[in-house]
Backbone atoms as SQL, in Angstrom:
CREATE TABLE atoms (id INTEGER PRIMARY KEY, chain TEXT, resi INTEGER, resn TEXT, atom TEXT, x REAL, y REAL, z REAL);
INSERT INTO atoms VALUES
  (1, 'A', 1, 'UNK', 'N', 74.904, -75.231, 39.318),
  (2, 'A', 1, 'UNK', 'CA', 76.339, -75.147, 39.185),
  (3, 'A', 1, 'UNK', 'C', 76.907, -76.552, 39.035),
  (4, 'A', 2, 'UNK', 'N', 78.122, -76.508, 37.843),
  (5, 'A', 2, 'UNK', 'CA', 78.487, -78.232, 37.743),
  (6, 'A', 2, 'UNK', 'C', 79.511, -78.443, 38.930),
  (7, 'A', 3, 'UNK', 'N', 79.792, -79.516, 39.489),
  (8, 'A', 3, 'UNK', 'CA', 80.665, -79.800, 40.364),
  (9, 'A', 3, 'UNK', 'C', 82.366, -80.320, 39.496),
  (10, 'A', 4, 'UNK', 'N', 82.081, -79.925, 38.306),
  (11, 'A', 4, 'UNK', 'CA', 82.935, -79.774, 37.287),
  (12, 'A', 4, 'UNK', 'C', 84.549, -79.070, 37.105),
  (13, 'A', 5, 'UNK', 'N', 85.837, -79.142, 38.260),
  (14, 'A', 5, 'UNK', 'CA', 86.330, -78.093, 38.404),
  (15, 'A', 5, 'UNK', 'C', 86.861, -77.470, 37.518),
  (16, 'A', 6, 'UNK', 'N', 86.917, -77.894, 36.267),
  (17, 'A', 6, 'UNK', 'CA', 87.520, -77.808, 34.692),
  (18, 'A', 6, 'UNK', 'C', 86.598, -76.483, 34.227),
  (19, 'A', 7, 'UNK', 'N', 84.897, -75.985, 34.915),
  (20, 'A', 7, 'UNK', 'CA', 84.815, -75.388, 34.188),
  (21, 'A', 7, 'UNK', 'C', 84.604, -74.238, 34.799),
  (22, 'A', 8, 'UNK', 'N', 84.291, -73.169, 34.214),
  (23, 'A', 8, 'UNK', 'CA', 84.538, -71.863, 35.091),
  (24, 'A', 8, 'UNK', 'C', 83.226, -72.153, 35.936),
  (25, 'A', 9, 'UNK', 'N', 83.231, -71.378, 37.049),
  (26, 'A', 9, 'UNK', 'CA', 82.154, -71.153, 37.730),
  (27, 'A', 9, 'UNK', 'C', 81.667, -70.149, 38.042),
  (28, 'A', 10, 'UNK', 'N', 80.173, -69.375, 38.011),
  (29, 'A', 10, 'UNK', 'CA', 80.224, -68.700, 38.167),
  (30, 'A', 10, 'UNK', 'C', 78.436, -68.037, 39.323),
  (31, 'A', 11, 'UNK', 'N', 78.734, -66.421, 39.803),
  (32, 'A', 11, 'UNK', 'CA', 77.550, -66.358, 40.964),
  (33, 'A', 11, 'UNK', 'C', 76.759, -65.577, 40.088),
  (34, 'A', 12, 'UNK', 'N', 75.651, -65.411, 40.650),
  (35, 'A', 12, 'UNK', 'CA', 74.906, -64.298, 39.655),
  (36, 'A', 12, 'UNK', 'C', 73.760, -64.411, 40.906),
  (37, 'A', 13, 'UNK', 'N', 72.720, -62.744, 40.638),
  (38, 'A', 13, 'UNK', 'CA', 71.689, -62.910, 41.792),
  (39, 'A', 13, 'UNK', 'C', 70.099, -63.449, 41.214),
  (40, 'A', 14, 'UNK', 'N', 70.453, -64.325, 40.352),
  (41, 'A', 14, 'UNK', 'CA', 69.303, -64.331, 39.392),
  (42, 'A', 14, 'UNK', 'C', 68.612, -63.772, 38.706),
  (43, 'A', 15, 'UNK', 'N', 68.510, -62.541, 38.724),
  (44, 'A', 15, 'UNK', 'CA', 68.400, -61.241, 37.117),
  (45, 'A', 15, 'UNK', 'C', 69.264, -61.337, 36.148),
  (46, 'A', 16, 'UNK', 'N', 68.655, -61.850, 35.310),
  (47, 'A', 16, 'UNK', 'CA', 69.308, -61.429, 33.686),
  (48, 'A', 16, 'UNK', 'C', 69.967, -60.341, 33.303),
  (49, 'A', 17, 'UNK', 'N', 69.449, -59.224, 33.885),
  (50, 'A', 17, 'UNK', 'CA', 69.801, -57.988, 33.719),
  (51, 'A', 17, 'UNK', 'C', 71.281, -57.905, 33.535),
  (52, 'A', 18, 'UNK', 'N', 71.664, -58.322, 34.914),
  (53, 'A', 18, 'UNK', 'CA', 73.465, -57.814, 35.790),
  (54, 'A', 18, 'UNK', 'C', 74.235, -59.335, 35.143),
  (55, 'A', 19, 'UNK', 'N', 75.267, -58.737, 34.999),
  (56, 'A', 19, 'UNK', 'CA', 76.274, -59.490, 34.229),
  (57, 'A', 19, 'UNK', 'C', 76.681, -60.861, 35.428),
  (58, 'A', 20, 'UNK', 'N', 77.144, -61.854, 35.278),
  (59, 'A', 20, 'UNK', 'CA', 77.471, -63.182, 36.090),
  (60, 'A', 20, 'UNK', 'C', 78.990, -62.826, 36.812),
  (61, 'A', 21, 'UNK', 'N', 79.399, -63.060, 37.329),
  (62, 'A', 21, 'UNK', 'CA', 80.341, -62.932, 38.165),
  (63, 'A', 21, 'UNK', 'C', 81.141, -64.388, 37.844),
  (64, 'A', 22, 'UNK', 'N', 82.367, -64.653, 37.376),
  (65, 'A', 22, 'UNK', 'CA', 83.361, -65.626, 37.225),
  (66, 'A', 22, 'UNK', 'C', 83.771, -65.772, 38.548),
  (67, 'A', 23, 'UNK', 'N', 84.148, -66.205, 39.298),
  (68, 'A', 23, 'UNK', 'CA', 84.623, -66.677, 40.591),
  (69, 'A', 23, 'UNK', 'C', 85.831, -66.859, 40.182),
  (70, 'A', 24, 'UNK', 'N', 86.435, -67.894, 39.115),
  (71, 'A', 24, 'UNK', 'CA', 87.950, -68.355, 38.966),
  (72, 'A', 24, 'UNK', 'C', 88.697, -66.306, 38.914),
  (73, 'A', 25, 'UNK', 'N', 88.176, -65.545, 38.086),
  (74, 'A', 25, 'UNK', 'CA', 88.560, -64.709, 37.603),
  (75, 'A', 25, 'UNK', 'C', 88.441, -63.291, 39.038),
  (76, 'A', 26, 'UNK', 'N', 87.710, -63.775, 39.628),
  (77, 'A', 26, 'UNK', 'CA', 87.286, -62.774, 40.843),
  (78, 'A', 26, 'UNK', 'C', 88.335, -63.408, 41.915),
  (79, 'A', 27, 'UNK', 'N', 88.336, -64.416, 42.218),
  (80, 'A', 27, 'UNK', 'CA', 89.331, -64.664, 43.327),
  (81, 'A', 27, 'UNK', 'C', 90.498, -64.580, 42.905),
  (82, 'A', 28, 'UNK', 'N', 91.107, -64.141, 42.045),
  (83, 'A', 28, 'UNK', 'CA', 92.321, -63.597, 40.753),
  (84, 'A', 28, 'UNK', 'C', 92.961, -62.331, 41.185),
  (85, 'A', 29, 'UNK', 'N', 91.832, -61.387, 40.825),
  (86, 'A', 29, 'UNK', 'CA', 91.610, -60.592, 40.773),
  (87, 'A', 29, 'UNK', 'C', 91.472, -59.894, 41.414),
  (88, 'A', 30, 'UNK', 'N', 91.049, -60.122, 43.056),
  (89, 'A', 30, 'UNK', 'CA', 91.170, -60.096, 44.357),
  (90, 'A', 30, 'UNK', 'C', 92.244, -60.568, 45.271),
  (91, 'A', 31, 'UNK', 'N', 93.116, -61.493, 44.320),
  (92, 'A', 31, 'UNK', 'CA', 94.345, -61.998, 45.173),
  (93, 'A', 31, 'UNK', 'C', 93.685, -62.900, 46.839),
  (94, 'A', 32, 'UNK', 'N', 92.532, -63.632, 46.227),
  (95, 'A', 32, 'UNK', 'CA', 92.515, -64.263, 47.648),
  (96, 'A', 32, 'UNK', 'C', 93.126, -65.858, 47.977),
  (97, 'A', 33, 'UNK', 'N', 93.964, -65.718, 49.490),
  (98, 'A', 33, 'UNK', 'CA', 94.616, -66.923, 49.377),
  (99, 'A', 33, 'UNK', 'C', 94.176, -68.043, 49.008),
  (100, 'A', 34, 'UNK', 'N', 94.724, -69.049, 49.407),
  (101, 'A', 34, 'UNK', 'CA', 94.010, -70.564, 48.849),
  (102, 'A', 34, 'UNK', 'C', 93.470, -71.027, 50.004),
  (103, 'A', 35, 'UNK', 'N', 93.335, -70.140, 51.155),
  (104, 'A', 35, 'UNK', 'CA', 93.197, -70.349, 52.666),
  (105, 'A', 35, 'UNK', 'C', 91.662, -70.128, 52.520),
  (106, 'A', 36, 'UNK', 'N', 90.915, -69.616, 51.524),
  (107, 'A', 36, 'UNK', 'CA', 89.400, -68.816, 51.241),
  (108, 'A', 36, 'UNK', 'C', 88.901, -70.161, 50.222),
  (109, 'A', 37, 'UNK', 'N', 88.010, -70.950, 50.937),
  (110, 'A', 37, 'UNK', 'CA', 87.674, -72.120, 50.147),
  (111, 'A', 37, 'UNK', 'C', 86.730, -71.545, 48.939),
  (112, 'A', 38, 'UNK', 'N', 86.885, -72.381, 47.466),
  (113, 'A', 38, 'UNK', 'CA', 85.847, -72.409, 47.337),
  (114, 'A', 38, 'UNK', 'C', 84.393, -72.043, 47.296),
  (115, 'A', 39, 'UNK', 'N', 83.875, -72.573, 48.143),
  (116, 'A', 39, 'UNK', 'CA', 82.586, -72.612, 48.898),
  (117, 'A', 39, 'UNK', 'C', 82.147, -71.152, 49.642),
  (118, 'A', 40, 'UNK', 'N', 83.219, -70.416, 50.270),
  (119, 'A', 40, 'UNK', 'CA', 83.049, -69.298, 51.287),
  (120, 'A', 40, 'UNK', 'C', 83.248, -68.037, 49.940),
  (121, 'A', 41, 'UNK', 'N', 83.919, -68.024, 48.948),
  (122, 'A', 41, 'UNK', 'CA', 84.091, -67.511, 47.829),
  (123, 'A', 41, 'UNK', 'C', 82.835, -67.326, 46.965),
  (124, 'A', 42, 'UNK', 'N', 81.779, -68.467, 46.928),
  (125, 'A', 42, 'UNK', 'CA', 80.708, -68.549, 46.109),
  (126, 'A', 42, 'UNK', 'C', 79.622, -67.827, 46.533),
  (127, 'A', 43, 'UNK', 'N', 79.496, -68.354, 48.021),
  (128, 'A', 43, 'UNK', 'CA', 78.509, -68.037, 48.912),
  (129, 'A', 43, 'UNK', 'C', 78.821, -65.991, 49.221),
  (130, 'A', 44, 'UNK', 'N', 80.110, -65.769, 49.164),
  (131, 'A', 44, 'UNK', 'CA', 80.237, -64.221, 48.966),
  (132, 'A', 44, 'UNK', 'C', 79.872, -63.675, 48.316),
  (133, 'A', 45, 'UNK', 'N', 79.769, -64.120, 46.674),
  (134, 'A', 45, 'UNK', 'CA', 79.719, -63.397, 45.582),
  (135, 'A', 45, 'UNK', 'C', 78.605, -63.820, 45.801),
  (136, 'A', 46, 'UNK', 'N', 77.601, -64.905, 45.360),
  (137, 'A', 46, 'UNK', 'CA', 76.537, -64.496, 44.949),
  (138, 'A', 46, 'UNK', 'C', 75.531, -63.500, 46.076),
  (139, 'A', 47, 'UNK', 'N', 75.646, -63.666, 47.282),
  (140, 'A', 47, 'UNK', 'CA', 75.427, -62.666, 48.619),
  (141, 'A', 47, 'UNK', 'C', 76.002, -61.122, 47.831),
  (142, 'A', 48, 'UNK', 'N', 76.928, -61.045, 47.729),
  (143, 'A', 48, 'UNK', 'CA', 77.123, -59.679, 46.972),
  (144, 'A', 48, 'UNK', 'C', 76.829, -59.236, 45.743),
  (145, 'A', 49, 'UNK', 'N', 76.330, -60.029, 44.720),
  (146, 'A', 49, 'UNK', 'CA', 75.850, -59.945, 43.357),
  (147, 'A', 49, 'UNK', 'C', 73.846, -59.407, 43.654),
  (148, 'A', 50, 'UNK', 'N', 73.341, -60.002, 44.641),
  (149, 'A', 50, 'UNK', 'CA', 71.906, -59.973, 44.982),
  (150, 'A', 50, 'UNK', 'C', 72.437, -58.242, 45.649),
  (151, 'A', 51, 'UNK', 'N', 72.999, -58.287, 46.240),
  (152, 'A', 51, 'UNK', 'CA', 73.223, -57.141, 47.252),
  (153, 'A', 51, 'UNK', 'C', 73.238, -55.748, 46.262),
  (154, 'A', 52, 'UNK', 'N', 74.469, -55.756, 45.102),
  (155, 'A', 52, 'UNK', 'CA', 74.399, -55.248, 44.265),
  (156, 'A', 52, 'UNK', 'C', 73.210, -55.022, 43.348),
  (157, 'A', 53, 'UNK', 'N', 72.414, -55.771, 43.263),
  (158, 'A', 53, 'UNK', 'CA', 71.146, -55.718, 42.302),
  (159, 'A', 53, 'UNK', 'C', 70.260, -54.784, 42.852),
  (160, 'A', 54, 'UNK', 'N', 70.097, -55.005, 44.337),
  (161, 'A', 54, 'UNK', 'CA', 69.156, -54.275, 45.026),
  (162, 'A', 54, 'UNK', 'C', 69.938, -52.653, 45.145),
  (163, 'A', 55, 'UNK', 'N', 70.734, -52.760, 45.214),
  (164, 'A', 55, 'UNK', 'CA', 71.738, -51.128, 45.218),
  (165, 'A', 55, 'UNK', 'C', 71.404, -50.725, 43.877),
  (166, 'A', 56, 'UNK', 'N', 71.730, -51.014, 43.323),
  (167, 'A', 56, 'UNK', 'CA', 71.308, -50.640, 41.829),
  (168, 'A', 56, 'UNK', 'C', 70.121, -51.031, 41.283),
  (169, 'A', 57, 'UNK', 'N', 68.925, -51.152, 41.804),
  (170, 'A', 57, 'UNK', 'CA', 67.582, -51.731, 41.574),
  (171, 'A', 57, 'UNK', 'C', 67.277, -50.613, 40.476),
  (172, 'A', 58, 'UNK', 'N', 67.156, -49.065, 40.881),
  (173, 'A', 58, 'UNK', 'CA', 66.557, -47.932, 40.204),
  (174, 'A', 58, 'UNK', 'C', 67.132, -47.977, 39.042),
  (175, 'A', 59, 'UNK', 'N', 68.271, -48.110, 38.614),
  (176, 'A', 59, 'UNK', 'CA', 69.177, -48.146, 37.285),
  (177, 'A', 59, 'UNK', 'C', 68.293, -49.151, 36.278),
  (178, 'A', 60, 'UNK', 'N', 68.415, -49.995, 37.246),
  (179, 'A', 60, 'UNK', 'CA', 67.588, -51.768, 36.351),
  (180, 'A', 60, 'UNK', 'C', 65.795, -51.359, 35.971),
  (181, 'A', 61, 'UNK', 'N', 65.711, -50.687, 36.591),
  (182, 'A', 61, 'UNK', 'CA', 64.253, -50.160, 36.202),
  (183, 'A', 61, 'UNK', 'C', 63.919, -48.964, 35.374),
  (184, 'A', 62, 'UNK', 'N', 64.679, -47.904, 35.380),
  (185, 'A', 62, 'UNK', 'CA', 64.813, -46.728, 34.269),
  (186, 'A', 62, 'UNK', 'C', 65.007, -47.568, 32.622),
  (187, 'A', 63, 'UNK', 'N', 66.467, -48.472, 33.085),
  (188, 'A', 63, 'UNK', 'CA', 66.816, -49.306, 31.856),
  (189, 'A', 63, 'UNK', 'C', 66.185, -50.048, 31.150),
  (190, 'A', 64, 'UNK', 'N', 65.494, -50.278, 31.665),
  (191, 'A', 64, 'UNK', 'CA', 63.899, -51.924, 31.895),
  (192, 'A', 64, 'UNK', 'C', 63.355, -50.892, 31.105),
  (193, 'A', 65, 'UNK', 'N', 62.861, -49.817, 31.429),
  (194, 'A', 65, 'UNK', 'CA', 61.691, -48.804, 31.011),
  (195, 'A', 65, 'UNK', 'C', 61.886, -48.616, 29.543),
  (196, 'A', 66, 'UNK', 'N', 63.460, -48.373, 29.486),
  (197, 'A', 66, 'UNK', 'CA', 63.790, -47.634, 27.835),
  (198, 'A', 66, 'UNK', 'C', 64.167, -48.677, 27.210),
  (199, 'A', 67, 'UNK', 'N', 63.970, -50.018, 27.400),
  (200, 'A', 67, 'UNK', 'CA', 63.645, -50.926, 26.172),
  (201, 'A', 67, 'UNK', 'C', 65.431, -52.062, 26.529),
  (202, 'A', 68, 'UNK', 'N', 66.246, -51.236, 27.290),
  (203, 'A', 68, 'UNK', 'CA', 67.572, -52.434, 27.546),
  (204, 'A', 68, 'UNK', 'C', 67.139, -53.752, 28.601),
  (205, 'A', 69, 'UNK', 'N', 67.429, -54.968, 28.289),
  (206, 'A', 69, 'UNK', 'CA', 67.151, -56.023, 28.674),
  (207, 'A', 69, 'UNK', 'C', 68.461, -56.404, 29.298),
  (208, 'A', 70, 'UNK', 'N', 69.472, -56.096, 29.021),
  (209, 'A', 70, 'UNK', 'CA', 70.679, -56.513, 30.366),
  (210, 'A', 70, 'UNK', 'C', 71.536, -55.672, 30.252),
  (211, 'A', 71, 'UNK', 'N', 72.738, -55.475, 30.906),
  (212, 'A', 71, 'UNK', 'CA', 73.301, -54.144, 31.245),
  (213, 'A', 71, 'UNK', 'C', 74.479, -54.298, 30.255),
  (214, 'A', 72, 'UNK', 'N', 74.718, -55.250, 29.286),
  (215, 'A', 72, 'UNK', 'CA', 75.527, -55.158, 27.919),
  (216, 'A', 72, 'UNK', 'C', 74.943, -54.657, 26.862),
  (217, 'A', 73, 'UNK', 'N', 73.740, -54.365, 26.794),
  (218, 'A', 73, 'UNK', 'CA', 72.893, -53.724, 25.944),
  (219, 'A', 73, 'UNK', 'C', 73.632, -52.360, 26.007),
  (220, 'A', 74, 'UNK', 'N', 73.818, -51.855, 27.037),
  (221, 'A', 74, 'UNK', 'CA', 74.129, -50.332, 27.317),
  (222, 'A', 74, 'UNK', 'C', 75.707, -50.375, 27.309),
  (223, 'A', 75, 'UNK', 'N', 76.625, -51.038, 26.978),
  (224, 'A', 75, 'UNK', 'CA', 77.942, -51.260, 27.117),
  (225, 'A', 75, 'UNK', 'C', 78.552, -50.431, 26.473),
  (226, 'A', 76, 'UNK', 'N', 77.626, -49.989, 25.017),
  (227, 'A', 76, 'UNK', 'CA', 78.250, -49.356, 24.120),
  (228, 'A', 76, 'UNK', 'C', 78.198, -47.593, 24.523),
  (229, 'A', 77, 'UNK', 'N', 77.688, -46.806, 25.773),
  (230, 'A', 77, 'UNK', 'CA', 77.819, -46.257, 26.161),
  (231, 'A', 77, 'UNK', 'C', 78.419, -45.542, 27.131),
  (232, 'A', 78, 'UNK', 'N', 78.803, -44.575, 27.492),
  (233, 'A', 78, 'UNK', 'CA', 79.965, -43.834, 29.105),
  (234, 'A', 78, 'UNK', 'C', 78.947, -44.463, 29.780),
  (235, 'A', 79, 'UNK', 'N', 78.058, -43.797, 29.959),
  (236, 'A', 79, 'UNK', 'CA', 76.878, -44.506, 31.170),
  (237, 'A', 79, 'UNK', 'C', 77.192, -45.746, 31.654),
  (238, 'A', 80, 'UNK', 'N', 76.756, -46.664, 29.924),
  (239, 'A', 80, 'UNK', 'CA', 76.384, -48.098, 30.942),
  (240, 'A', 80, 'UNK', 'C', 77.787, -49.078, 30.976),
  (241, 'A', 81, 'UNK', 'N', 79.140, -48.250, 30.483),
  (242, 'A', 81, 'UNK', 'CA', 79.990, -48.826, 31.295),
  (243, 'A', 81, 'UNK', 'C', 80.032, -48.209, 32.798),
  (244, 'A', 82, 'UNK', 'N', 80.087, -47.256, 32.563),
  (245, 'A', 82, 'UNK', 'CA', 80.557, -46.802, 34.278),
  (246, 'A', 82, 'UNK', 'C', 79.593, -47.685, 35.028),
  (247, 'A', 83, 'UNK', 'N', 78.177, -47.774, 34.683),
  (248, 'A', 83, 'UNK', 'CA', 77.194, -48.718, 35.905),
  (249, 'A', 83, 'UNK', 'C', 77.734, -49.630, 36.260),
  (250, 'A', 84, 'UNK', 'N', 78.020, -50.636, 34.841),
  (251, 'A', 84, 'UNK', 'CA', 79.253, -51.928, 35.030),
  (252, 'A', 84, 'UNK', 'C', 79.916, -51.978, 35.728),
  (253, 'A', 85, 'UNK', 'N', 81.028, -50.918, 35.538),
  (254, 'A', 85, 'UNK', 'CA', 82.007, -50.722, 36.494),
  (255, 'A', 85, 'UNK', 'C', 81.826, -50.398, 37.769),
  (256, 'A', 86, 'UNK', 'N', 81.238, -49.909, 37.824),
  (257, 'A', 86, 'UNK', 'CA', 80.260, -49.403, 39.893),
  (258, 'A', 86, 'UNK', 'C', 79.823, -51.162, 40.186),
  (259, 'A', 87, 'UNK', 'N', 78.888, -51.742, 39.454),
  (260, 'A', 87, 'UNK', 'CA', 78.654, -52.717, 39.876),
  (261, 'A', 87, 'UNK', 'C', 79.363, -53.834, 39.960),
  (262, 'A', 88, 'UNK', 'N', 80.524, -54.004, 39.427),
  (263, 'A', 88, 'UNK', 'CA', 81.630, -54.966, 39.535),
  (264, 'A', 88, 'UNK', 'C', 82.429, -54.800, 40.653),
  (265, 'A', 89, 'UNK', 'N', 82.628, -53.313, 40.633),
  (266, 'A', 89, 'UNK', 'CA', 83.333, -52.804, 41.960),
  (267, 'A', 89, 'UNK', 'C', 82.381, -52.909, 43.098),
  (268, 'A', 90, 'UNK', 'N', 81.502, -52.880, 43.186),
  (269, 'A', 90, 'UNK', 'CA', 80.338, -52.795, 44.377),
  (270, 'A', 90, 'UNK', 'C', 80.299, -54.665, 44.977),
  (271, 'A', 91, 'UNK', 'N', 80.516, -55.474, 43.634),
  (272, 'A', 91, 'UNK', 'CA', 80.347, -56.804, 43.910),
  (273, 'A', 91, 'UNK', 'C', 81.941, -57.259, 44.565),
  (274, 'A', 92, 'UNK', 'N', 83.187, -56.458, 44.518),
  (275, 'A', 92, 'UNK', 'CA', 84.373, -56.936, 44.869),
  (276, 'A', 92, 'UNK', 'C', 84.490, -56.560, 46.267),
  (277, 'A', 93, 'UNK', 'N', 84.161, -55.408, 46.454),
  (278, 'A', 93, 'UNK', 'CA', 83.923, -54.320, 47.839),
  (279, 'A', 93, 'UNK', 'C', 83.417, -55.306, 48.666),
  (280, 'A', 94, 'UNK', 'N', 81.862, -55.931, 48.284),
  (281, 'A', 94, 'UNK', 'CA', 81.148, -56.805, 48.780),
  (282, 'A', 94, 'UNK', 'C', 81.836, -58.417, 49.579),
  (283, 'A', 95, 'UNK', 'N', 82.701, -58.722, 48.175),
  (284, 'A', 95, 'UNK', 'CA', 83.084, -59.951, 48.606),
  (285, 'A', 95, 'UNK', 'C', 84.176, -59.818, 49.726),
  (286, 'A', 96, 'UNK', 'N', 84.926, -58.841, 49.181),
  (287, 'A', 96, 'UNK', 'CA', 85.868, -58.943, 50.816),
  (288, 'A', 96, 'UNK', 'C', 85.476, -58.463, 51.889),
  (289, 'A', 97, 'UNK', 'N', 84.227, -57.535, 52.190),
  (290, 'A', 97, 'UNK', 'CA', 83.915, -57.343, 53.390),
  (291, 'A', 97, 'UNK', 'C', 83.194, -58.340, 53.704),
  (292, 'A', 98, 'UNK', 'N', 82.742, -59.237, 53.117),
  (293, 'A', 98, 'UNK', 'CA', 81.600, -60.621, 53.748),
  (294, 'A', 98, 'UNK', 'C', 83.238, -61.609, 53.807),
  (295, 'A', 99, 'UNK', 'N', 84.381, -61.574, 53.318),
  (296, 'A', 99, 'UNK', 'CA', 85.368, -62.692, 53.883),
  (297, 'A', 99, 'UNK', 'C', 86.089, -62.102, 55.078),
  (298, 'A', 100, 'UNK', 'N', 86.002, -60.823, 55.314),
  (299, 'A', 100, 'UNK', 'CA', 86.151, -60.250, 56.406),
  (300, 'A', 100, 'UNK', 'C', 87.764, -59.870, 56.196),
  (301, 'A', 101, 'UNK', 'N', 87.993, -59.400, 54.564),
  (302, 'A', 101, 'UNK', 'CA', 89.526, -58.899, 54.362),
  (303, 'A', 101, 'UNK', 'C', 89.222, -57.346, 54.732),
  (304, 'A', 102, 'UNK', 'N', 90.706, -56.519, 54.974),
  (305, 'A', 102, 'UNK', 'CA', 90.928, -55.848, 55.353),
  (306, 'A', 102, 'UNK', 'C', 92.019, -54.877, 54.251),
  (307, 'A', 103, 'UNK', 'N', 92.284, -55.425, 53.231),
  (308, 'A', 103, 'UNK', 'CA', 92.889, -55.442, 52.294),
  (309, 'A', 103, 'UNK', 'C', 92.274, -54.598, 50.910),
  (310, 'A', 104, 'UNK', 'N', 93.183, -53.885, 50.247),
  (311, 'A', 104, 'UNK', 'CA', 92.544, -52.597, 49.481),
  (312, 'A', 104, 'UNK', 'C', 92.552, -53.698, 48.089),
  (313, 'A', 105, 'UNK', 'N', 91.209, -53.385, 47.848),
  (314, 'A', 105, 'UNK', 'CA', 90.998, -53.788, 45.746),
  (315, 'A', 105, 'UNK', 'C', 92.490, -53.384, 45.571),
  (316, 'A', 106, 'UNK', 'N', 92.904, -54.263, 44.233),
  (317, 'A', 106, 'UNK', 'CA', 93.609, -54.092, 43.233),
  (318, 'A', 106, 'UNK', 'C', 93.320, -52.761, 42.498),
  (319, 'A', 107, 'UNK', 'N', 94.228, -52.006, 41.823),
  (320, 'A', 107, 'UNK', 'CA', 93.886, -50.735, 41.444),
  (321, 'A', 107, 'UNK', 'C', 94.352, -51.332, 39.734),
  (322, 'A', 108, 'UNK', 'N', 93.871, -50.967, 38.899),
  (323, 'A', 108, 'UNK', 'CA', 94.106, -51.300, 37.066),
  (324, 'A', 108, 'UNK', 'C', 95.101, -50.344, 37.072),
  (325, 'A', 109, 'UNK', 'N', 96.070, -50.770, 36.636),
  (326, 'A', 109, 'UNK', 'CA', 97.122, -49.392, 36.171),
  (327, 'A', 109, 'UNK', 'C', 97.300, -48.616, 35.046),
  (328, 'A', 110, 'UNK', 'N', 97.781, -48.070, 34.093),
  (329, 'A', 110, 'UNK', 'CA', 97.406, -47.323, 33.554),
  (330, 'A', 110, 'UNK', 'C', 96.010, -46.648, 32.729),
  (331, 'A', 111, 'UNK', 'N', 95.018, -46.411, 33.791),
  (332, 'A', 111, 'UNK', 'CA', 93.981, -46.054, 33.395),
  (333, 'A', 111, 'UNK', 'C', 93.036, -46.856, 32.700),
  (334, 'A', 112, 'UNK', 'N', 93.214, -48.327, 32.837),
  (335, 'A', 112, 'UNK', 'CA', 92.431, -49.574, 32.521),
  (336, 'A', 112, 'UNK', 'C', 91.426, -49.339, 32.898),
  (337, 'A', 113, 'UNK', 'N', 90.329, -50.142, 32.445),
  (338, 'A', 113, 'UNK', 'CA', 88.682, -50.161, 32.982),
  (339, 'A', 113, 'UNK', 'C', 88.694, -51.294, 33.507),
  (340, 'A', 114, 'UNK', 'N', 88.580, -51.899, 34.684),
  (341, 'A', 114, 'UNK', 'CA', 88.619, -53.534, 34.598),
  (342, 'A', 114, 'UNK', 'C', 87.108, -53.698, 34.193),
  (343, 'A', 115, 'UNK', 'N', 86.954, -55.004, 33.601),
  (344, 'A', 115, 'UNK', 'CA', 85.323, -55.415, 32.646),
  (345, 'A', 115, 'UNK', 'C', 85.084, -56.568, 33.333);
């Protein structure tokens, strides 16, 4: 990771597979104060990005099987958005229960997918 603050940053659990997690765009997106350093932000997500991988391990291995190499391969399908979407949501769920919020996800309003 660059110590770069100009550029985005981002967590991932080291599988190629699962999409990277933006941090600038997740702590956004989550509405977390400016009181949530950094550092306690990074260390969440990528803790919840690994966490997520292993929750969804069986998906990554059916997928693995039928020839998809990361989970945008399957994007163009209901399926492998909804996985996306479970797993983005699974990684937000994640981060605020490891910052120890108490506070409900953002809901997309009119029937948005958030990506």
């Amino acid at each position: 990771m660059s110590n770069d603050p100009r550029l985005p940053r981002f967590a991932d659990c080291h599988d190629p597979f699962w999409p990277r997690v933006d941090l600038g765009r997740l702590r956004e997106h989550l509405q977390l104060p400016r009181s949530v350093s950094d550092a306690a932000l990074e260390v969440a997500a990528r803790c919840a990005a690994i966490e997520a991988a292993r929750e969804f391990a069986r998906w990554r291995s059916v997928l693995r099987a039928r020839g998809y190499k990361r989970l945008e391969d399957v994007a163009g399908h209901d399926h492998g958005r909804a996985l996306r979407v479970c797993y983005v949501r699974f990684v937000e769920a994640a981060v605020m229960y490891s910052l120890g919020s108490t506070a409900c996800l953002p809901v997309p309003r009119g029937g948005q997918v958030h990506a």
